[in-house]
Phi, psi and omega in degrees: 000123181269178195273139164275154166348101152268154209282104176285142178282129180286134160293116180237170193279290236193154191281322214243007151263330169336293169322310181286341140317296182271019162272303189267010172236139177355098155320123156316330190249337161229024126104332176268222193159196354274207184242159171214155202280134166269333184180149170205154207266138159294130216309156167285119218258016181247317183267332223074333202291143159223136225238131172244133172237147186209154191210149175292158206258338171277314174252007177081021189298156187234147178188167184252149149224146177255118179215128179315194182176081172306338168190141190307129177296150123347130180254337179231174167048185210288348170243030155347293209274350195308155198240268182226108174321358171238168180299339185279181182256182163292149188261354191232341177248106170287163153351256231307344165326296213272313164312317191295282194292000159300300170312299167318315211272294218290309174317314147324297149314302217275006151263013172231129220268004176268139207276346194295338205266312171338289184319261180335321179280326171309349201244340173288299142002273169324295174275010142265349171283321196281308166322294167299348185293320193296334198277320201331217196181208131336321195267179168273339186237170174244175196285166184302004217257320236273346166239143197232044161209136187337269181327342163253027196250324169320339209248333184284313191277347203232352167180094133285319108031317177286353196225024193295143160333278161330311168284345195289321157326272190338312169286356209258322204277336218246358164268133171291190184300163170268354166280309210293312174318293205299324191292316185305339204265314190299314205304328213266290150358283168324299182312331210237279181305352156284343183288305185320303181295323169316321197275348182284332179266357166307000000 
């Protein structure tokens, strides 16, 4: 009997670019996706690594993943939703990734008819456009480094024009702030648990 594969660990910010990780990536076997989680192991309190199973939502393939966690996610209050607390970018979701689910995420709002849930996704939105933002340099376009697959670095050479700065600016200025969003959001969160609690004290 042989050992199954071992699984190398991705380096993440946070357990909540994990999710955005296994949102935006492939099945190996039939090439769609996404993936969802079944269960995941609490981090090892010597590596970090935490371990996910998970299976594709198209074709139901079951597979493992291993990932490091550099920070703790926030479990309450505005920075629930935090991806990654630092200015560098992601190592496992490239620009064009972070763009893909800016867009997926946006459709979704605008097909969803409760406005709180509207509010949230706009603020996912929001902090994935803050993301793509993290690869840029100096320049107007960003560097060849900033994708990290073939298929998006193909999709960067052939329509760099998707990936002018300015515009990713432009939509960023056209959202409101990501404090203003977050607060707003935690403001909702509070309200609907005190209601909850007020109908329990009846």
């Amino acid at each position: 009997m042989t050992d199954p594969p071992r699984i190398e660990p991705l380096e993440a910010h946070t357990f909540n670019e994990v999710c955005y990780y296994l949102a935006v990536t492939s099945c190996q076997a039939c090439g769609k996706g996404p993936w969802e989680i079944d269960h995941s192991e609490l981090p090892d309190p010597a590596t970090r690594t935490t371990t996910v199973e998970a299976h594709c939502r198209n074709c139901a393939g079951r597979r493992s993943f291993a990932f490091t966690c550099r920070h703790d996610s926030p479990r309450e209050g505005p920075e629930a939703e935090t991806i990654n607390p630092l200015a560098e970018p992601s190592r496992i979701i490239d620009l064009a990734q972070w763009l893909s689910l800016f867009y997926l995420l946006a459709e979704s709002a605008a097909a969803d008819a409760a406005p709180t849930a509207t509010r949230q996704k706009g603020y996912q939105m929001a902090l994935c456009l803050a993301e793509a933002l993290k690869f840029y340099g100096d320049d107007e376009l960003p560097p060849e480094s900033a994708f990290f697959t073939a298929a998006t670095a193909d999709i960067f050479r052939r329509h760099p024009e998707r990936f002018a700065r300015q515009k990713l600016r432009d939509i960023q200025a056209k959202l409101p702030s990501l404090s203003a969003m977050a607060q707003r959001l935690d403001r909702e969160r509070r309200a609907t648990k005190k209601r909850w609690w007020r109908f329990w004290q009846k």
